[in-house]
C-alpha positions as CSV (number, residue, x, y, z in Angstrom):
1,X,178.4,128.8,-152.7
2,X,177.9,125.1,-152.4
3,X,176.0,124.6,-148.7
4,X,177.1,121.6,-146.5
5,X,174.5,121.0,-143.5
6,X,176.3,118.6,-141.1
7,X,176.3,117.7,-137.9
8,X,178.9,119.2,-135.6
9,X,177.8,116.9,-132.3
10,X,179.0,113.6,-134.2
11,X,182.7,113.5,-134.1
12,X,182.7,111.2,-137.2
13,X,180.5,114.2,-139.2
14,X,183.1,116.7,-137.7
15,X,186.4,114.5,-138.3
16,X,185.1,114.2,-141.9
17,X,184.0,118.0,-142.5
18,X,187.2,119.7,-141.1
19,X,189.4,117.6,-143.4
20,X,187.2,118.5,-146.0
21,X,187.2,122.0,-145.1
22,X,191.3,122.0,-144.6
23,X,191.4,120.8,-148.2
24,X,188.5,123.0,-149.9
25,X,189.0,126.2,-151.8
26,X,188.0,129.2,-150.7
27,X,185.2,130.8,-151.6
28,X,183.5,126.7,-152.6
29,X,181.4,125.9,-149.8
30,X,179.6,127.2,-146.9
31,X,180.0,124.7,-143.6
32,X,176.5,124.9,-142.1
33,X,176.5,123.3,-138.2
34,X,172.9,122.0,-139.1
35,X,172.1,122.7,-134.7
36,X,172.5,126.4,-135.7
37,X,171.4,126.8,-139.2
38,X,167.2,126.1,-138.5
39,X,166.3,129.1,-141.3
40,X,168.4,127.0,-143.7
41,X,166.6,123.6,-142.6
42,X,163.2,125.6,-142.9
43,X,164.0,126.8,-146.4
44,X,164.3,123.8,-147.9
45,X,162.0,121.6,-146.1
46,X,164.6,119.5,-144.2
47,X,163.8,118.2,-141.0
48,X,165.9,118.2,-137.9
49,X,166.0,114.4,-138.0
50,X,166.4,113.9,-141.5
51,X,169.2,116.1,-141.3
52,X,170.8,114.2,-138.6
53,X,170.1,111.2,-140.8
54,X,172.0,112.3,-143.3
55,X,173.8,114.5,-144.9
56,X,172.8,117.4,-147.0
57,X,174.1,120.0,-149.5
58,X,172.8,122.3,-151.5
59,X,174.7,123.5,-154.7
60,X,174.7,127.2,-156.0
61,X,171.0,126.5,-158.2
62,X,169.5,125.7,-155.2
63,X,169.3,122.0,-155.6
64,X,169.3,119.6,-152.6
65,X,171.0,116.4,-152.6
66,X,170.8,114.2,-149.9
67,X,173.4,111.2,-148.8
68,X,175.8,110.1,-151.2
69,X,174.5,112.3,-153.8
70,X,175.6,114.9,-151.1
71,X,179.1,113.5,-151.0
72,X,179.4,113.2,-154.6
73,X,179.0,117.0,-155.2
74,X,181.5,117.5,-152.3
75,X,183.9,115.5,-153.6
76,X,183.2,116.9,-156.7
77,X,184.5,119.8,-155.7
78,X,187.5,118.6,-154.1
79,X,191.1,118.4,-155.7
80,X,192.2,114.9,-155.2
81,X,188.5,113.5,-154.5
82,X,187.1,114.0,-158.2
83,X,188.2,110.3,-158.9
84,X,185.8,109.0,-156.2
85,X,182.6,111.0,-157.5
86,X,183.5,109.8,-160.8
87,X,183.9,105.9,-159.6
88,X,181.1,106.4,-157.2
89,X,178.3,107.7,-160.2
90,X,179.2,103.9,-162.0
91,X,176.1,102.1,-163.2
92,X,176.6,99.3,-160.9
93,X,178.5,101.0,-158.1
94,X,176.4,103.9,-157.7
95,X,173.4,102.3,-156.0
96,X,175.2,99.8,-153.9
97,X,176.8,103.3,-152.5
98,X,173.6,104.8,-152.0
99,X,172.2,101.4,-149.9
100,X,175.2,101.3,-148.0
101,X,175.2,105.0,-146.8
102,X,171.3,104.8,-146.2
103,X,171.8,101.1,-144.2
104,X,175.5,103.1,-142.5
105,X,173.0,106.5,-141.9
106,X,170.6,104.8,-140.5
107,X,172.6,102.4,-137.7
108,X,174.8,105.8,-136.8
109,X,171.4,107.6,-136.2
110,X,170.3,104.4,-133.7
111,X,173.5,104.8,-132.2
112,X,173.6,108.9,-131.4
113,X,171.6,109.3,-128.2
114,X,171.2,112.5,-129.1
115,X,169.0,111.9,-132.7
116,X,166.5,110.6,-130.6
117,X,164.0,113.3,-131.6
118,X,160.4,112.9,-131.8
């Protein structure tokens, strides 16, 4: 199964995930709360605050993918989404995405009182 760790205390994260999940086969992906999953984080090497940075998801060879990658292999995935990861993974448009999530990431992290982790 495709692992998503997200974070469950940001109502955008959740808002986002439990669509996703609403939409999602069964039997696709495994909705990690990454506050709960720490063997998971431990495994592969993820910190708590890169995780609440961004997003992360490993597929079933055990590869991590981090921020839009992440929501490429999700949407991937999803009937009716498979258009985006294909329009995202452009030559030109793909790393315009991946600044814009890192610069978005990053300003939602400064925001969360909660990230503030040392």
């Amino acid at each position: 199964m495709i692992k998503v760790l997200y974070d469950q205390h940001c109502s955008l994260c959740s808002k986002e995930i439990n669509y996703y999940k609403s939409i999602a086969p069964k039997g696709i992906f495994l909705w990690c709360n990454l506050h709960t999953h720490n063997k998971l984080l431990r495994k592969y090497k993820i910190t708590h605050k890169d995780a609440l940075l961004s997003l992360h998801v490993i597929d079933e060879k055990e590869i991590l993918y981090k921020g839009i990658d992440a929501f490429c292999l999700i949407w991937k995935n999803l009937k009716g989404w498979r258009l985006l990861n294909f329009i995202i993974r452009m030559p030109i448009i793909y790393p315009v995405s991946r600044a814009f999530y890192s610069y978005f990431a990053l300003w939602r992290f400064k925001k969360m009182k909660y990230c503030e982790v040392n």
